[in-house]
N, C-alpha and C positions, 0 to 999 in steps of 0.2 A: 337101342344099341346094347349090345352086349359088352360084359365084364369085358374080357380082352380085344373089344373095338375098341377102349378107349387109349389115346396115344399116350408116351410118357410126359410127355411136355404138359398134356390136358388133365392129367392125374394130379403132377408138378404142382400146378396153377391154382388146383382147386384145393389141394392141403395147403397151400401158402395162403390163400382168400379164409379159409377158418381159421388160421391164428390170425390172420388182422382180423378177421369180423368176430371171433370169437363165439360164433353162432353157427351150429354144422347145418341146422334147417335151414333159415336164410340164404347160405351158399348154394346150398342144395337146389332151393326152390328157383333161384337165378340160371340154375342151368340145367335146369328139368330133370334132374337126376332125384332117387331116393337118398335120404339120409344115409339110410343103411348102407346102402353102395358105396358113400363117404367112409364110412365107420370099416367097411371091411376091406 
């Protein structure tokens, strides 16, 4: 998937899952994405 495939609700979702999990890898690894991708 590319950067802007992803929806705002799915973007939402996944910054909300790294402040509760407090782990960007972890989140990351759950939803097949790179960290980076998180991070940027």
């Amino acid at each position: 998937m590319k950067k802007s495939d992803y929806t705002q609700e799915f973007k939402e979702q996944v910054l909300k899952e790294c402040q509760e999990v407090g782990n960007v890898a972890v989140v990351a690894r759950r939803h097949n994405i790179s960290a980076n991708t998180i991070h940027t």
